[in-house]
C-alpha positions as CSV (number, residue, x, y, z in Angstrom):
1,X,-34.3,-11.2,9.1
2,X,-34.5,-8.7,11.9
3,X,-32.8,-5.3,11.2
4,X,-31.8,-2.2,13.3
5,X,-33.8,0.7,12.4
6,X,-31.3,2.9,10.4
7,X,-32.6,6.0,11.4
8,X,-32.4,4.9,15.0
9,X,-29.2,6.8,17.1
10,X,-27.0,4.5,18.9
11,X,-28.3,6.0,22.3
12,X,-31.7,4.8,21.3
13,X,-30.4,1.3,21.0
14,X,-27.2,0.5,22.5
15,X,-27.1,-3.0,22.6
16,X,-28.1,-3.7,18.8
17,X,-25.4,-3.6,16.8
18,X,-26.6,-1.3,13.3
19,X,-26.4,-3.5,10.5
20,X,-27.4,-0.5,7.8
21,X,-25.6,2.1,6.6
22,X,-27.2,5.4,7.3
23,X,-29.9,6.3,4.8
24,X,-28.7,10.3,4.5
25,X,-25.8,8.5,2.5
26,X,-26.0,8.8,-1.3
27,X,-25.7,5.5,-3.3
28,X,-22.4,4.6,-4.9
29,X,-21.8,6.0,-8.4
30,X,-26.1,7.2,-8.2
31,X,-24.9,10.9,-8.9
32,X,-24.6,12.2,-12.7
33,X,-21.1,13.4,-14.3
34,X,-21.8,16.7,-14.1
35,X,-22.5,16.7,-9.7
36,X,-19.7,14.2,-9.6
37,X,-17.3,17.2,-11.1
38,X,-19.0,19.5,-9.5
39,X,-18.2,17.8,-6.4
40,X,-14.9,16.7,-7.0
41,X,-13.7,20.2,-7.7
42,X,-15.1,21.2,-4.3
43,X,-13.1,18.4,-2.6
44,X,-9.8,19.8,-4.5
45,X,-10.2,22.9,-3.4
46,X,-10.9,22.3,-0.1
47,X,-8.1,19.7,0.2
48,X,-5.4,21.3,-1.8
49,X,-2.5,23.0,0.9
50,X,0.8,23.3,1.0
51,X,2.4,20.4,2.1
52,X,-0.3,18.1,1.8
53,X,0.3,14.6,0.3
54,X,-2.8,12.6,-0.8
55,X,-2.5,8.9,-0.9
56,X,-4.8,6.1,-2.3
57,X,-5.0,2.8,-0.2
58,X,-6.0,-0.5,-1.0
59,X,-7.5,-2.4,2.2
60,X,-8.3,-5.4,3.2
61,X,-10.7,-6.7,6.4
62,X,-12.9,-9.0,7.5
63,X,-16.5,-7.3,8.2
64,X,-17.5,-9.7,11.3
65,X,-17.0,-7.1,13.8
66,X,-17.1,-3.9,11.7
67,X,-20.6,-2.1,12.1
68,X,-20.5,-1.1,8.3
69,X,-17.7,0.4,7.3
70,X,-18.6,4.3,7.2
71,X,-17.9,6.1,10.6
72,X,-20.2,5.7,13.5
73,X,-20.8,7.4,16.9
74,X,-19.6,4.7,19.7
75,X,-19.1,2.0,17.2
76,X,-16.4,0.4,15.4
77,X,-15.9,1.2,11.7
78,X,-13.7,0.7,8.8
79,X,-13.4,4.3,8.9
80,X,-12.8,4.8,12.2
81,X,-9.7,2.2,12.7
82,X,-8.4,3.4,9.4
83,X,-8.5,7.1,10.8
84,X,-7.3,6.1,14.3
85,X,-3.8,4.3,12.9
86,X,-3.3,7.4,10.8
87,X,-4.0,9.4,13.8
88,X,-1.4,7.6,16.0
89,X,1.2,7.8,12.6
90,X,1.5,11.3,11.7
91,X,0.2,12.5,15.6
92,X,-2.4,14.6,14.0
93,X,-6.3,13.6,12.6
94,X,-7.2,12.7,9.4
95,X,-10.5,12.0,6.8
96,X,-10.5,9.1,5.1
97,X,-12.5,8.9,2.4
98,X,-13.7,5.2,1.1
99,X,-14.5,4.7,-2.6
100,X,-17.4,1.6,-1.9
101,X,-19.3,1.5,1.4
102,X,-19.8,-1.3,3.0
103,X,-22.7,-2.9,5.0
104,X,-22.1,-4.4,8.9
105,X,-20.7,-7.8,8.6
106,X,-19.8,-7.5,4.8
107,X,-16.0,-8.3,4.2
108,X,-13.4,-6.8,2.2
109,X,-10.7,-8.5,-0.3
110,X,-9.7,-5.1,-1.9
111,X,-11.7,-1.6,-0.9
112,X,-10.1,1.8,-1.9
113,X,-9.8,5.1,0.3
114,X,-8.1,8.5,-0.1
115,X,-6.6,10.2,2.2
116,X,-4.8,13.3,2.8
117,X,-1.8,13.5,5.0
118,X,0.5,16.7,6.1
119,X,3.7,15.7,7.7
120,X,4.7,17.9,10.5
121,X,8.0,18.4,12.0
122,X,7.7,16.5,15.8
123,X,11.0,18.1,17.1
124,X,10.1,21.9,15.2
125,X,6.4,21.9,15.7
126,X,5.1,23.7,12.3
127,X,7.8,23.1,10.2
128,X,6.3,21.2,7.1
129,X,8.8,18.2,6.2
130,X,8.5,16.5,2.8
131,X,5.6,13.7,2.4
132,X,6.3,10.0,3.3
133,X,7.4,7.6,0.8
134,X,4.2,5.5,0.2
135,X,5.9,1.9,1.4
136,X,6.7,3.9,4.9
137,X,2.7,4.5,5.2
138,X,1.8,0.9,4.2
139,X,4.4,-0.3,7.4
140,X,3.7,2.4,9.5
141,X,-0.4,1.5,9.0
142,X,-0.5,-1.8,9.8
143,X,2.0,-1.3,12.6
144,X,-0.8,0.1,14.6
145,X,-3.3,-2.0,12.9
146,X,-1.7,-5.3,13.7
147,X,-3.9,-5.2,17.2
148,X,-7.2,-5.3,15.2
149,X,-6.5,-8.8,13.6
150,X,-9.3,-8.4,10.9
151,X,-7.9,-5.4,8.6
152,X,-4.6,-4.5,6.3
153,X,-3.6,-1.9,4.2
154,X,-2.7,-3.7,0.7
155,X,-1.5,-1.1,-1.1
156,X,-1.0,2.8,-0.7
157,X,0.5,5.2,-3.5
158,X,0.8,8.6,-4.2
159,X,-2.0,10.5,-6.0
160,X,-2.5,13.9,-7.1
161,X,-4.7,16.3,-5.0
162,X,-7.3,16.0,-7.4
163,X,-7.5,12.0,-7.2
164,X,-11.1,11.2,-6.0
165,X,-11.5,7.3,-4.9
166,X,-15.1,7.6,-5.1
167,X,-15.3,9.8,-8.1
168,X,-12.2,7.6,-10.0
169,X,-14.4,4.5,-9.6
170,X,-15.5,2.7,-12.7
171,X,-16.4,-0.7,-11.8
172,X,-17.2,-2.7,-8.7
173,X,-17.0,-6.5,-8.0
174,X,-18.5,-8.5,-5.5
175,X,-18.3,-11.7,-4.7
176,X,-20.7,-14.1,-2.8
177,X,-19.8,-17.5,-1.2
178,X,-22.7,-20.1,-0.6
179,X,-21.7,-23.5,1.2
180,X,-23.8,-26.2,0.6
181,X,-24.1,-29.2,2.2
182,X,-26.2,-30.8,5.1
183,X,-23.3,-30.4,7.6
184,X,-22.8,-28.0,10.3
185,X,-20.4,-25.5,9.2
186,X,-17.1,-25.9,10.3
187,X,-15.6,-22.8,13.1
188,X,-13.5,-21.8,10.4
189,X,-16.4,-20.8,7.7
190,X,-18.1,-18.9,10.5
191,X,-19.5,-15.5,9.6
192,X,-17.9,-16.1,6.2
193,X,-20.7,-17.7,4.2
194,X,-24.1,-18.4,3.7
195,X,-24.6,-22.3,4.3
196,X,-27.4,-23.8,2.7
197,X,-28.7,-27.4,3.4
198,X,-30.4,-28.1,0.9
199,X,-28.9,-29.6,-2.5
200,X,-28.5,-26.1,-5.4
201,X,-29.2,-26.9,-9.1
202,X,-26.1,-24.6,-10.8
203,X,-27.2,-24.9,-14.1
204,X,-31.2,-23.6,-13.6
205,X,-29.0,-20.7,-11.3
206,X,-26.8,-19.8,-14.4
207,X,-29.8,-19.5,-16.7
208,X,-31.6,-17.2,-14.5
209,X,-28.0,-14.9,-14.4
210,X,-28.6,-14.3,-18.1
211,X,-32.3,-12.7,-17.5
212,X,-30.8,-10.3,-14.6
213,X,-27.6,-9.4,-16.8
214,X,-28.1,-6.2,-18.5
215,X,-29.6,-2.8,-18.3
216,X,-32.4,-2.8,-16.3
217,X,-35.0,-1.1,-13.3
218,X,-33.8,-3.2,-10.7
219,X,-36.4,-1.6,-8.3
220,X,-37.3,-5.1,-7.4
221,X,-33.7,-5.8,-6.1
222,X,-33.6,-2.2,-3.8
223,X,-34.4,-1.8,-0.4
224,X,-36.6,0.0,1.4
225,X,-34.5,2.7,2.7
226,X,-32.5,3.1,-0.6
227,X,-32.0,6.7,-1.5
228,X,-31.3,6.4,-4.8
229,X,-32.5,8.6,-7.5
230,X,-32.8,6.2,-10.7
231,X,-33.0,2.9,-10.1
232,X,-31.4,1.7,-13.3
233,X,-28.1,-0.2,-13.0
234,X,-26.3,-1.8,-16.2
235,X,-25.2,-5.4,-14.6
236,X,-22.3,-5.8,-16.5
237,X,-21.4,-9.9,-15.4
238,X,-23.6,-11.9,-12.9
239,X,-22.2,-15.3,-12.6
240,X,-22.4,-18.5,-10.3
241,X,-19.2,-21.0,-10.1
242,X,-18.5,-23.9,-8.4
243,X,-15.1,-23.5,-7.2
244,X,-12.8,-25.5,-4.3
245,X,-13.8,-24.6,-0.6
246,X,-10.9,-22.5,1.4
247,X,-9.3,-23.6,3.7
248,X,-8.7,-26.9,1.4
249,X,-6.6,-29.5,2.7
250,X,-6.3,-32.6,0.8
251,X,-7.8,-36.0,2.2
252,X,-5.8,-39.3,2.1
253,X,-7.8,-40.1,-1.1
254,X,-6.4,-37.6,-3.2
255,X,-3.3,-37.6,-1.6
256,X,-3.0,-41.4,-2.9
257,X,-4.9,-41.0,-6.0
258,X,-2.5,-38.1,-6.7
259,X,0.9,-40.5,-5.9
260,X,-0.5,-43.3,-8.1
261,X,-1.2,-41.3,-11.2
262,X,2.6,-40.4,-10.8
263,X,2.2,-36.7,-10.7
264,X,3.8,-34.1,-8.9
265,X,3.7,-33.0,-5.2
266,X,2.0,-29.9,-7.1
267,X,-0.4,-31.5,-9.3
268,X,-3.4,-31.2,-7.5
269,X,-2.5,-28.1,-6.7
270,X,-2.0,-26.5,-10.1
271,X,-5.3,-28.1,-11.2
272,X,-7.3,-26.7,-8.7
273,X,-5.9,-23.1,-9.3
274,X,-6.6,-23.3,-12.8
275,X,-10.0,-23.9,-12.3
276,X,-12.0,-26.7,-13.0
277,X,-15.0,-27.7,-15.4
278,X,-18.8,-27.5,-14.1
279,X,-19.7,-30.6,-11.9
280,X,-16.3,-31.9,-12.4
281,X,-15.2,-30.9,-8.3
282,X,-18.8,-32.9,-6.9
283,X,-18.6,-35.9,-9.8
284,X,-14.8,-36.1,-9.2
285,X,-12.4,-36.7,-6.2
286,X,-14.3,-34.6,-3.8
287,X,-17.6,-36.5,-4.3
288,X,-17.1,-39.2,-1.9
289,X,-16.7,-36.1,0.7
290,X,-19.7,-34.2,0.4
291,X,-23.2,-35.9,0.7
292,X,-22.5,-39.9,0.1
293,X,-22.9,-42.2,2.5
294,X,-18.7,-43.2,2.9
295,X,-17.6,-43.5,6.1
296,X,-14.0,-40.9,6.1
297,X,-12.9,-41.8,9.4
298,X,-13.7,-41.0,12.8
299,X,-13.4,-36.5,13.2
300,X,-12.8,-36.5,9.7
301,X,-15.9,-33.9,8.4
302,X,-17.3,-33.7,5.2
303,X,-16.6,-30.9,2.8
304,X,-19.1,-28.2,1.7
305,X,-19.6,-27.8,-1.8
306,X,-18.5,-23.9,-2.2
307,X,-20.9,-22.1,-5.4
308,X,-19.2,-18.4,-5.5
309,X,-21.4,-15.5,-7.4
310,X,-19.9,-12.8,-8.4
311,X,-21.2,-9.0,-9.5
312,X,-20.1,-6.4,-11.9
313,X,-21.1,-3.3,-12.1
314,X,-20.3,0.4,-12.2
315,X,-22.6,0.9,-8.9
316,X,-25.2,-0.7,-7.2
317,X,-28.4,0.3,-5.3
318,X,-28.6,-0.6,-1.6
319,X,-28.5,-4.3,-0.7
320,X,-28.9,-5.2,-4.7
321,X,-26.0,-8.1,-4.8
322,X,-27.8,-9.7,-1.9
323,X,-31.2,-9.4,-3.1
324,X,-29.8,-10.4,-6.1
325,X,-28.2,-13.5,-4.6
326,X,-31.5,-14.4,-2.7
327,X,-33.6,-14.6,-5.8
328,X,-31.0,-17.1,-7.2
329,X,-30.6,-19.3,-4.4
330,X,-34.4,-19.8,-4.5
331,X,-33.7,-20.5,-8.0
332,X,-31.5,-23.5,-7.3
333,X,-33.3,-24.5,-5.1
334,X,-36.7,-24.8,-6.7
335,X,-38.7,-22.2,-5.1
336,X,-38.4,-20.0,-8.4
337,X,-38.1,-20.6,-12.1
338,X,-36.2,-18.7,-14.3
339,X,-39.7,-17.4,-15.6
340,X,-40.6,-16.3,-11.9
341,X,-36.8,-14.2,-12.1
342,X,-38.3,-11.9,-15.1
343,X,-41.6,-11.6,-13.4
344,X,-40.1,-10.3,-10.8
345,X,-37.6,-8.0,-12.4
346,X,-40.9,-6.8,-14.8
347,X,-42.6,-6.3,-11.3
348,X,-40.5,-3.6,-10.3
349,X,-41.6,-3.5,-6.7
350,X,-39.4,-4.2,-3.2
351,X,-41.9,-6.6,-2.3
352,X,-41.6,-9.1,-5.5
353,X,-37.9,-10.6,-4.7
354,X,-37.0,-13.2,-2.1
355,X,-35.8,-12.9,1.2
356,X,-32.4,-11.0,1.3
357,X,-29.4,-13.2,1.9
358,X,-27.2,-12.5,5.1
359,X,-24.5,-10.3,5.0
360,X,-21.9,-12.6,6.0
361,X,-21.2,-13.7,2.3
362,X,-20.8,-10.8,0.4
363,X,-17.0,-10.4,-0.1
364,X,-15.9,-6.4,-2.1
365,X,-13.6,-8.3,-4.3
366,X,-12.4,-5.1,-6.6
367,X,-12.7,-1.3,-7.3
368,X,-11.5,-0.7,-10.4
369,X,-10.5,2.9,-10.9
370,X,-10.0,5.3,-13.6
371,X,-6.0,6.6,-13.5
372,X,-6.3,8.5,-15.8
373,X,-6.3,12.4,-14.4
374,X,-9.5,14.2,-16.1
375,X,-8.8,16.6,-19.1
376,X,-10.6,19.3,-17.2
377,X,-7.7,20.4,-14.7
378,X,-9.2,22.4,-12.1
379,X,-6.9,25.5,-10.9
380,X,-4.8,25.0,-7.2
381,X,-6.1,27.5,-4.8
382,X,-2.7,29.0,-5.5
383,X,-2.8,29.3,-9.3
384,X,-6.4,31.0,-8.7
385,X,-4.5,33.2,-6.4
386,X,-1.8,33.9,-8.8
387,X,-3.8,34.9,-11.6
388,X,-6.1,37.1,-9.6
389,X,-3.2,39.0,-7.9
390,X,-1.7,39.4,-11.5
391,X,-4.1,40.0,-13.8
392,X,-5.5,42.8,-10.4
393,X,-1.7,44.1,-11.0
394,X,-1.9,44.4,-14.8
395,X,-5.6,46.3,-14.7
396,X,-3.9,48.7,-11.9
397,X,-0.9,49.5,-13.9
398,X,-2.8,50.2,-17.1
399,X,-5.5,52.5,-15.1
400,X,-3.2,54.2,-13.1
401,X,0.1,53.9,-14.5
402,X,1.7,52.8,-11.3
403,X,5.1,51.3,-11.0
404,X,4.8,47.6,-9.2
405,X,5.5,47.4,-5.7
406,X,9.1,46.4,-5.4
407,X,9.6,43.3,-3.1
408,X,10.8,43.8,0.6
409,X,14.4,41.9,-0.3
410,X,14.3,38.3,1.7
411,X,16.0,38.7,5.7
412,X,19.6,37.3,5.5
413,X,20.8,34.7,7.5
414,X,21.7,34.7,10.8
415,X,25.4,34.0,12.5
416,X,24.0,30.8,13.6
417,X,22.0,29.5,10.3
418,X,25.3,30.5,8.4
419,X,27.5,28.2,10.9
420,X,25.3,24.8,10.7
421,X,24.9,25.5,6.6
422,X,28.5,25.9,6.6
423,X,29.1,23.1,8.6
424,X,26.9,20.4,6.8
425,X,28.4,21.9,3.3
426,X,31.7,20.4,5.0
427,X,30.3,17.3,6.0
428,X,29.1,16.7,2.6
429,X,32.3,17.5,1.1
430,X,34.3,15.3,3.2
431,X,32.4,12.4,1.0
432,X,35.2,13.5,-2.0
433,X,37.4,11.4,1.3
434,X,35.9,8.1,0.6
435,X,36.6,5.8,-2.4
436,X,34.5,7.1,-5.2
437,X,33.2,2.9,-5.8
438,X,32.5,2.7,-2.5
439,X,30.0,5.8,-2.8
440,X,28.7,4.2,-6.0
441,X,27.9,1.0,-4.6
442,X,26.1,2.7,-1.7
443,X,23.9,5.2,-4.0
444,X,23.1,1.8,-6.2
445,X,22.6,-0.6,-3.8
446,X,21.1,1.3,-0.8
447,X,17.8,1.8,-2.2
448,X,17.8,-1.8,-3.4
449,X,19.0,-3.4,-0.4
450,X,16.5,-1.4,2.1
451,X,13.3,-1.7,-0.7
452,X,13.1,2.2,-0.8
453,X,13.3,2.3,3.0
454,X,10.6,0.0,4.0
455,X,12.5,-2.6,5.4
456,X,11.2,-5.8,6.6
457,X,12.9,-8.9,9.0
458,X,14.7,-9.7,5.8
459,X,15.9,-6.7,4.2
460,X,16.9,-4.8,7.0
461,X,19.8,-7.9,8.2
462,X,20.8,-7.8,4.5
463,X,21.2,-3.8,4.7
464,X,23.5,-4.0,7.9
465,X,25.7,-6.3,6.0
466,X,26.2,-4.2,3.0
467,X,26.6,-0.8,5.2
468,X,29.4,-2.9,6.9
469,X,31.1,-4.0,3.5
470,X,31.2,-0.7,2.4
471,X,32.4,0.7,5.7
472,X,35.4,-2.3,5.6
473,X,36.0,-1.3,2.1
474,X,36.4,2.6,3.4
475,X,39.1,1.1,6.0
476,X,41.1,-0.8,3.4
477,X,40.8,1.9,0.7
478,X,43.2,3.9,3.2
479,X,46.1,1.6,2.9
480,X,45.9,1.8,-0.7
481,X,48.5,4.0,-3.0
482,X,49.8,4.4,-6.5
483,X,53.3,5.6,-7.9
484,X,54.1,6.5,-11.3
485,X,56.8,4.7,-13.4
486,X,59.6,7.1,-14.2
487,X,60.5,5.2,-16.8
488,X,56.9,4.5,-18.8
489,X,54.6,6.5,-17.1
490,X,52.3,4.3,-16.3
491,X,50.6,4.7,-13.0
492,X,50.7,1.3,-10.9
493,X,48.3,0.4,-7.6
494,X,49.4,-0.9,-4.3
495,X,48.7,-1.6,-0.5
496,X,51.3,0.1,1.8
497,X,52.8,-2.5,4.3
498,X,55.3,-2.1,7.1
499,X,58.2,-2.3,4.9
500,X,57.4,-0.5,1.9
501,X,54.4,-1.2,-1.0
502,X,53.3,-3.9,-2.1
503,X,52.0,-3.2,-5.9
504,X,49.2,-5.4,-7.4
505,X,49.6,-5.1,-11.0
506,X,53.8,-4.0,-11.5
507,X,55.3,-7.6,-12.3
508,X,59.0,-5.6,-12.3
509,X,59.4,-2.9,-10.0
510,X,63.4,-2.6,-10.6
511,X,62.8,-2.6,-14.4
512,X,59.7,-0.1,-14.3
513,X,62.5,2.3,-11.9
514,X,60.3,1.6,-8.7
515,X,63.1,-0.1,-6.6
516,X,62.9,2.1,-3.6
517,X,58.8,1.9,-2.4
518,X,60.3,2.2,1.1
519,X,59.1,5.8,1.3
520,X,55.3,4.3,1.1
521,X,55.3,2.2,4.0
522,X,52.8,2.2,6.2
523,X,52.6,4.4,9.0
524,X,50.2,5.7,11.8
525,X,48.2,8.6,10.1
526,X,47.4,6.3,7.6
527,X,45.5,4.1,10.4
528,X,43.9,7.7,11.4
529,X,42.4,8.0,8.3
530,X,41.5,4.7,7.5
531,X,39.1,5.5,11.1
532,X,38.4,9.2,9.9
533,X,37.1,7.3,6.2
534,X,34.2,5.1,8.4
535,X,33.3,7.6,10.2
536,X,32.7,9.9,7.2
537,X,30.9,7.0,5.5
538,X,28.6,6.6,8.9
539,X,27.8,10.6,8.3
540,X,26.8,10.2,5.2
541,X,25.0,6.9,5.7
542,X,22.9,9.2,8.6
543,X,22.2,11.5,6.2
544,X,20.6,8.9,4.1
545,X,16.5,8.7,4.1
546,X,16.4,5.0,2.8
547,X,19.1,4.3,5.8
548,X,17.2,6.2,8.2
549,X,13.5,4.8,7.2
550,X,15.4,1.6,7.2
551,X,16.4,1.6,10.9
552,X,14.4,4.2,12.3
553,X,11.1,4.4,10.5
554,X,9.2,6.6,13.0
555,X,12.0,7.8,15.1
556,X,11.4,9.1,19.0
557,X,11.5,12.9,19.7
558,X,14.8,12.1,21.2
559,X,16.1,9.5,18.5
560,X,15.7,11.9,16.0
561,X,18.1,15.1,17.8
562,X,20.6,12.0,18.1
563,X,20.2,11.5,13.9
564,X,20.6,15.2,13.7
565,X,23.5,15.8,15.9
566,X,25.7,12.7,15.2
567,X,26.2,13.7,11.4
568,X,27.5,17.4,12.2
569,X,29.8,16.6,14.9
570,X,31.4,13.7,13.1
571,X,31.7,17.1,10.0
572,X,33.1,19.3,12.4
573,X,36.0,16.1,13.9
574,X,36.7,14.8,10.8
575,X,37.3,18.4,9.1
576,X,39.6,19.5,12.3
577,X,41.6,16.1,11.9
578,X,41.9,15.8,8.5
579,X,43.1,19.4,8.1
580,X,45.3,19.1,10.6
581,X,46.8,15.2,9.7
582,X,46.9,15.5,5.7
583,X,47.5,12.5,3.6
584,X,49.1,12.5,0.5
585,X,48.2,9.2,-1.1
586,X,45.9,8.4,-3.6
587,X,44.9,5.0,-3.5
588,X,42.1,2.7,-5.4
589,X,39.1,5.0,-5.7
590,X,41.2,8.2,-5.2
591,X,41.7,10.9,-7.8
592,X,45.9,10.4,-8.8
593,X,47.5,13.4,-9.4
């Protein structure tokens, strides 16, 4: 296998593609406790500011055209796409910082990165405005990742400053697919397995995972330009599995054996997800489709028999899984003995194991992390700065026996700040207006109905539907009234008509001395405030961030002066109108009197 010399520049070789990460990288998880504390407090104290959110992501992406996935001058990265979609998001750069690196051409299921974002104020450059909600950076992210076609954020959440993805990592698994099988491999296994001709004996393959399990110098399974300091790893599971090649489509056999055994549409299904016993995928139904001689059809192919192998450990040295994986396919295929896999692990030399396998198998499956925040909190720039300034205070006052420096009082408010404060205090009084259920169902159901925001082609019809119910229900709540009995007391509801009031729940109007509802007809100011009530329900729907993340999830310089302004001039028109044309009824969802 011909490699790219890693300490090579791209200038040096611009048409080679690197397939190494660069050897001035430290191995995952090589460095002790103590540097990895000592380094983690470094990053917290260099990353810890004001108005800086740090989120941990969960990606996803297929390593074909990645060169590795730490950045690279002039070449595409994990790193670098990742860092380029935040870029274009929050309009200003970012680190990201990956908790397992990954070789060129190695693919992803779930990695981890950290990454610190500060969200600044587009229309009020400088002004520091309250961190995203994480489901707004997952959207946001593969909004300007959906070009790339071979990577997806997963997963992002909110972490605290301190949170380290390389540092919180506990355990890694990786995964290796091997296709077996004389047949070319089909277009859509390219570049996503190993395919191996010859026939793989699983059993002699599982006993030789049992010598490599363990605590052990895997110096045998390093290479060359490794860097690592020890090279003792504790392989916690290394295991090979004959599972169902993806994509799996069942053949007419199956499909008939599966409708005369009288089983369900799902059967096959079900039993294939469950997982099936050793040898019981090649000696069963799929056995006619790998290597005998049965004639399928005409451009019907064979499948591959699919053996997985997967790795756990804390960390691993440089190329180890696929040195690791080398050594057993020469196992299954005869080459080695099990005895041959302890003389080579006893030999403890690069040169002892078998030719590496390619890269285009290995799969990161999972980075398991540790949540729980360390018990040794590290101090916040600012509480350093706090308790220096104080305790420098308390030393000077008990030296010198000098008063404290009063504080220069805060500036007050200007004409201007006082008017807009005063006007969106109005604005958010005018919500006492609306029907107090109405405001209920749309503090309940608004964050359900729009998924905190991050809306998708589903939720975001089904949010327009409930912000017009509740805008309907405003309209009708206007025509609403209720009159007290002079006779009992009781308090009775109605909707005001043209001729008078119609009441819901008063079976006797004459007998409870309500004959004369004439005086509660309908009239024109009550159609003005049935239009002043949406309107004052469309303020405070604008004021809304689920609403506004909803519709407008990365709003336009311009968008977002409109979202501004609309609120407080529909304030200022409603409070002129409503002062000006009061109502006196009190209808369903209206304090009575």
């Amino acid at each position: 296998m011909t490699e790219v010399n890693p300490k090579a520049s791209p200038e040096e070789s611009p048409n080679e593609r690197p397939s190494k990460i660069s050897k001035t990288l430290q191995e995952e998880g090589d460095s002790s406790e103590e540097e990895e504390e000592k380094e983690e407090k470094e990053a917290v104290d260099k990353s810890m500011k004001p108005g800086l959110q740090r989120y941990l992501v969960a990606v996803e992406y297929i390593g074909t055209r990645f060169c590795g996935s730490q950045q690279q001058l002039n070449h595409r990265t994990v790193v670098g796409v990742l860092q380029e979609a935040f870029h274009k998001f929050i309009g200003q750069p970012v680190t990201i910082c990956l908790s397992s690196r990954t070789d060129a051409g190695v693919h992803a299921l779930s990695n981890v990165c950290h990454v610190d974002v500060e969200r600044i104020s587009k229309r009020k450059p400088g002004e520091v405005l309250p961190p995203h909600e994480p489901a707004v950076v997952r959207k946001a992210v593969n909004h300007f990742l959906q070009k790339e076609g071979d990577i997806m954020v997963t997963d992002v959440r909110s972490v605290p400053a301190h949170f380290h993805a390389r540092f919180k990592a506990q355990e890694r698994t990786y995964f290796y697919r091997l296709l077996i099988g004389p047949e070319l491999l089909s277009t859509f296994e390219k570049d996503r397995a190993w395919h191996v001709s010859e026939e793989l004996d699983l059993v002699s393959m599982q006993e030789a995972c049992k010598v490599l399990v363990g605590h052990h110098d895997f110096s045998s399974f390093r290479a060359s330009g490794c860097q690592a300091k020890s090279p003792f790893r504790t392989l916690e599971e290394l295991s090979v599995l004959e599972v169902v090649s993806t994509p799996y489509f069942p053949s007419i056999t199956e499909r008939e054996q599966n409708s005369s055994n009288g089983e369900g549409p799902h059967s096959f299904h079900n039993k294939c997800k469950t997982g099936l016993p050793t040898g019981s995928i090649s000696n069963g139904i799929m056995a006619g489709g790998l290597n005998s001689g049965t004639d399928l059809g005409f451009g019907i192919r064979r499948r591959h028999r699919c053996y997985v192998i997967t790795a756990r450990s804390r960390s691993f040295l440089y190329h180890q899984v696929r040195l690791l994986v080398g050594v057993l396919k020469s196992v299954g295929t005869g080459d080695l003995t099990v005895s041959d896999v302890e003389r080579i692990l006893n030999a403890r030399s690069i040169t002892a194991a078998s030719p590496m396998a390619p890269a285009c198998g290995l799969y990161l499956g999972h980075v398991k992390l540790r949540t729980t925040p360390s018990s040794k909190k590290s101090s916040t720039p600012a509480e350093i700065s706090t308790e220096s300034s104080s305790s420098t205070t308390s030393n000077d006052s008990i030296n010198k026996n000098e008063p404290e420096t009063p504080r220069s009082p805060s500036r007050p408010p200007t004409f201007s700040q006082r008017a807009i404060s005063q006007t969106l205090t109005s604005t958010a009084n005018l919500a006492n207006l609306l029907p107090t259920g109405t405001l209920l169902a749309f503090q309940i159901l608004t964050p359900i109905f729009t998924n905190n925001g991050a809306c998708d082609s589903a939720t975001a019809p089904m949010t327009s539907v409930l912000l017009a119910l509740l805008a309907v229900s405003c309209f009708l709540g206007s025509f609403t009234d209720s009159v007290r009995s002079p006779t009992d007391g009781q308090v009775y509801y109605g909707f005001a008509t043209l001729k008078g009031m119609f009441l819901f729940d008063c079976p006797d109007p004459v007998g409870s001395g309500l004959s004369d509802l004439s005086k509660l007809k309908l009239r024109f100011i009550d159609v003005v405030h049935a239009v002043l009530s949406v309107l004052v329900f469309v303020a405070v729907a604008l004021r809304d961030k689920n609403v506004l993340s909803c519709f407008y999830p990365m709003p336009k310089h311009e968008t977002q002066e409109v979202l501004d302004v609309i609120p407080v001039g529909i304030g200022l028109l409603c409070s002129f109108l409503f002062l000006a044309f009061p109502t006196r009824r009190h209808g369903i969802g209206y304090p009575c009197e």
